[in-house]
C-alpha positions in Angstrom: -9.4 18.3 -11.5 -6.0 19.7 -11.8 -6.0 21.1 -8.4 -7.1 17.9 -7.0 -4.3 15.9 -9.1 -1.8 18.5 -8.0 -2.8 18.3 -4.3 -2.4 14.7 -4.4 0.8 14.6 -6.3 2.2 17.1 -3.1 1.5 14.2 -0.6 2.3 11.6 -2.4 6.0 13.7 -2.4 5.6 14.0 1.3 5.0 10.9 2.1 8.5 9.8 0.3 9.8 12.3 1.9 9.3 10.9 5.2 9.9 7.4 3.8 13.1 8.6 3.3 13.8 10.3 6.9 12.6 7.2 8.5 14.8 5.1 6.6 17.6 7.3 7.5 16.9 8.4 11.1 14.9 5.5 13.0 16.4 2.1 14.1 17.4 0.0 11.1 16.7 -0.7 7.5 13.0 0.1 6.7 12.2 -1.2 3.1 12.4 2.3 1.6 12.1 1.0 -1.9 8.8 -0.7 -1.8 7.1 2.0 0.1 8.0 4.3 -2.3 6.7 2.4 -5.0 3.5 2.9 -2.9 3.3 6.7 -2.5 0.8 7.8 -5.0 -1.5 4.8 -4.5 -1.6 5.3 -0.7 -2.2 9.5 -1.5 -4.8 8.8 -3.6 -6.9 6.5 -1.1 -5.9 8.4 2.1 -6.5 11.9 1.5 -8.9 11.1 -1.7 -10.7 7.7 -2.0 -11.5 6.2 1.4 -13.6 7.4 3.8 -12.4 7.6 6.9 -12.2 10.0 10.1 -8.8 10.3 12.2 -10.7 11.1 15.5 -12.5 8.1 15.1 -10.6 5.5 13.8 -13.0 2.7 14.9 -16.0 4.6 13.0 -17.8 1.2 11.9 -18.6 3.0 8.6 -15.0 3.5 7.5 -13.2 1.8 4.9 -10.5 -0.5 5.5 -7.2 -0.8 4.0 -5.3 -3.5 4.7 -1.6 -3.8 3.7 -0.9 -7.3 3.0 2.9 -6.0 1.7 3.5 -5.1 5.3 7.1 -4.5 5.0 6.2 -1.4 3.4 4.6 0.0 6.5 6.8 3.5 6.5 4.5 5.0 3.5 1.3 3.9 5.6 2.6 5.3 9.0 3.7 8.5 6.9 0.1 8.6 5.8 -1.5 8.2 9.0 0.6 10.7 10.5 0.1 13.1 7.5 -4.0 12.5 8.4 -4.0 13.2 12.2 -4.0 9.6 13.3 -0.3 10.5 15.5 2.0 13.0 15.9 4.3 13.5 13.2 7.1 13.0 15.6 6.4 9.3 16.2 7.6 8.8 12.4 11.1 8.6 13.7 10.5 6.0 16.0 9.5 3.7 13.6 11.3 0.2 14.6 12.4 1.3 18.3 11.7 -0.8 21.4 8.3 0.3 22.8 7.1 2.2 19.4 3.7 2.3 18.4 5.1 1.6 14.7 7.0 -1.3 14.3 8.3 -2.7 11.5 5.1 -5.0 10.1 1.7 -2.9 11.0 0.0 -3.8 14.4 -3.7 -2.8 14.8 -3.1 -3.2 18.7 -1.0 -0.3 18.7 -1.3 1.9 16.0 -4.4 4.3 15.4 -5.5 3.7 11.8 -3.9 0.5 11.3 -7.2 -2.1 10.3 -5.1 -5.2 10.5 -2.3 -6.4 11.4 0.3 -7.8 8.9 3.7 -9.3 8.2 3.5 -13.0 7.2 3.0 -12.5 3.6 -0.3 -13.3 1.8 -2.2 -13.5 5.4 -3.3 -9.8 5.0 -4.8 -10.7 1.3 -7.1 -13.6 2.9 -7.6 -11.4 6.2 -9.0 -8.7 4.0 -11.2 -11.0 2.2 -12.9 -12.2 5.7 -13.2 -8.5 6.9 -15.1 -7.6 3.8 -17.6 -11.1 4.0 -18.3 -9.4 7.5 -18.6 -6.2 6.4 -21.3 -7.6 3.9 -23.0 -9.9 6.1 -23.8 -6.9 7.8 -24.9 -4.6 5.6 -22.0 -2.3 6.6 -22.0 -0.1 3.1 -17.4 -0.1 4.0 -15.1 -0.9 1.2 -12.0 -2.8 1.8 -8.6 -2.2 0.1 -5.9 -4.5 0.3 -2.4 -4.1 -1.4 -0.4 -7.3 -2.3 3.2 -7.5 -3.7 4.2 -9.0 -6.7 6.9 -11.3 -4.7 4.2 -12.2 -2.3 1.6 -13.3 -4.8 3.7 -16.2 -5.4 1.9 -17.2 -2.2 -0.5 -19.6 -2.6 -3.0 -18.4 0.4 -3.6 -15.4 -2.0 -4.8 -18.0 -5.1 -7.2 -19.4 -2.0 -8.7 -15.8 -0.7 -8.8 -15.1 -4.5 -11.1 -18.2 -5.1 -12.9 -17.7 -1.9 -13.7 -14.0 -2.7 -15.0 -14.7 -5.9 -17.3 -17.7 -4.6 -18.6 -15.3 -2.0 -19.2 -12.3 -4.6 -17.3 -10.1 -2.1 -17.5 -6.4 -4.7 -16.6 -4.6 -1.6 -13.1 -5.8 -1.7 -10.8 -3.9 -4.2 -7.4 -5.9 -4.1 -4.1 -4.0 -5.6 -1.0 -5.4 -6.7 1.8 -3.1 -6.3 3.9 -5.0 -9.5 7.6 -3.0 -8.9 8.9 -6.7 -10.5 11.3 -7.2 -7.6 11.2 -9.5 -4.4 13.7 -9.7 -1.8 15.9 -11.6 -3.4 16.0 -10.3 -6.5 13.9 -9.9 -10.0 10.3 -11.6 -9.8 10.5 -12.9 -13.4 14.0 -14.4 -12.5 12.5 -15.9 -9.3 9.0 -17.0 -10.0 7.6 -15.3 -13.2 3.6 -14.8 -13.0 2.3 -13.6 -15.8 -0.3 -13.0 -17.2 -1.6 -11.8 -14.2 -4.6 -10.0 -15.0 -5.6 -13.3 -17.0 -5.1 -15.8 -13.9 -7.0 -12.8 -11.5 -9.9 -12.8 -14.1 -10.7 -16.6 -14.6 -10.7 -16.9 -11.2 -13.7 -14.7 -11.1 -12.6 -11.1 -10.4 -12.9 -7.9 -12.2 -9.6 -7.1 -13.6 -8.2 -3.0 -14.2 -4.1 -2.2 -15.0 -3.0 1.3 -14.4 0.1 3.4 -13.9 0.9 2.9 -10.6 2.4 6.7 -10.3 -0.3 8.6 -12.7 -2.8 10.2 -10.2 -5.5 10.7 -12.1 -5.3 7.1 -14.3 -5.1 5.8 -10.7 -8.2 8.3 -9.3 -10.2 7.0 -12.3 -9.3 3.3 -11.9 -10.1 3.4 -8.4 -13.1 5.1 -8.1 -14.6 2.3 -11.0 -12.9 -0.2 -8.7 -14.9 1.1 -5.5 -18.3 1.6 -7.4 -18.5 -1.9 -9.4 -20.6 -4.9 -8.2 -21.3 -8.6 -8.6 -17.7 -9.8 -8.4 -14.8 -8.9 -6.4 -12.0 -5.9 -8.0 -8.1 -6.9 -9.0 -6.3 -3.8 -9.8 -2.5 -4.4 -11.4 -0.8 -1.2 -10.8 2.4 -0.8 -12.6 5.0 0.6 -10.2 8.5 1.3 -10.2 10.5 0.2 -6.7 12.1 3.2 -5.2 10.1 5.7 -7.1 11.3 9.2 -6.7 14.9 8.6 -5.8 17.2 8.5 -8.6 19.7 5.7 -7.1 17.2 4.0 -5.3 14.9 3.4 -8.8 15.3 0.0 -10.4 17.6 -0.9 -7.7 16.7 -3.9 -5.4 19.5 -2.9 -3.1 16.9 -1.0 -1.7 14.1 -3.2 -0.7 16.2 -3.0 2.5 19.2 -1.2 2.9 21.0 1.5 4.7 22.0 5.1 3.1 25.0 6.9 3.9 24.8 10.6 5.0 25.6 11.6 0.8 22.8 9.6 0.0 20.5 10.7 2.4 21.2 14.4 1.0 20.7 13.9 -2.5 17.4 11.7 -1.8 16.4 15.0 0.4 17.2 17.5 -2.6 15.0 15.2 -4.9 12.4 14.8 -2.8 12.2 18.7 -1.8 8.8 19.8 -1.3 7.4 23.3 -2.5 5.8 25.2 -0.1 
């Protein structure tokens, strides 16, 4: 186990890593502080959880994630990279005219990508119709979808929630990556919405919390997540926005921001990955 939590935990380092050098070196402000808050979750399904095969990312079998949040499409991209989906290289074109990764995540051009996403709360109820059509067809796929906090202020999420739960879609795991900021600040200051596992329960969903940056409370969490049946899965996983960078932690300055050449440095030295 420890080898498999200390695997993970590498990734989920790289994959902040490169957060950070797409943040820094492609074209404009790329939402470094909720993809960080991302990192472990997205380690733990890519390179653990979900079965999937980079040379064939159409395989019917696979599962899907779908990232509703899609703003926070530099810890996917690092992901897919890190898996064999692109060249690494393509990272730094994140945002650039012609790229295959653009700011919001396009299935039509980028291998991996399961849906497309930007207008927030349509990848939630998106998710919900892939997995009715995954069971409709006795296609044995699970379906992931991560929501923000901010964004479940949307009310097509309440409607996929009750839809999902009418439908008894238990292939659908849906994940709330609660950092407690929005864009424009706090999310208890803006539109508070808890209790949140209470409202995701008496709609008719199986409820977990975990520690959004604990591997192996998130391994465990998600692996009961992926196995139960009879009603559809709503994880709450506690995050913290810019995890991993001390001045970016806490700080919704960095939902979308740009760093200096200091800052860039010191986020490096922090993020340095052992060999």
């Amino acid at each position: 186990m420890y080898d498999r939590v200390d695997r993970l935990a590498r990734t989920a380092r790289q994959l902040r890593r490169d957060v950070i050098d797409i943040a820094y070196k492609a074209q404009g402000p790329s939402h470094p502080g909720p993809a960080l808050s991302l990192a472990d979750i997205v380690s733990c399904l890519y390179f653990d959880l979900m079965r999937i095969r980079p040379d064939q990312p159409q395989w019917e079998e696979r599962d899907r994630f779908v990232l509703s949040k899609g703003h926070a499409c530099p810890v996917l991209y690092a992901a897919l990279a890190e898996k064999g989906f692109f060249p690494r290289e393509e990272l730094l074109t994140v945002r650039k005219i012609n790229s295959r990764l653009q700011g919001h995540p396009d299935m039509k051009k980028t291998p991996g990508v399961d849906m497309t996403s930007g207008s927030l709360g349509n990848g939630m109820a998106v998710a919900a119709g892939i997995a009715l059509g995954l069971k409709a067809s006795g296609n044995p796929a699970t379906v992931y979808a991560v929501i923000g906090d901010g964004e479940m202020q949307e009310g097509i999420i309440w409607e996929a929630a009750l839809f999902s739960a009418a439908r008894g879609l238990d292939n659908l795991v849906v994940i709330l990556d609660d950092n407690h900021y929005q864009s424009c600040g706090a999310t208890d200051d803006i539109l508070p919405m808890e209790p949140v596992v209470d409202k995701w329960r008496s709609f008719g969903w199986k409820t977990f919390e975990m520690n959004g940056h604990n591997i192996p409370e998130i391994l465990s969490t998600l692996e009961q997540a992926k196995h139960f049946r009879g009603k559809p899965v709503f994880v709450q996983a506690n995050t913290v926005k810019g995890r991993g960078v001390s001045f970016m932690e806490h700080n919704n300055t960095w939902h979308q921001s740009l760093m200096t050449e200091a800052e860039y440095a010191q986020a490096v030295r922090e993020l340095e990955v052992e060999t």
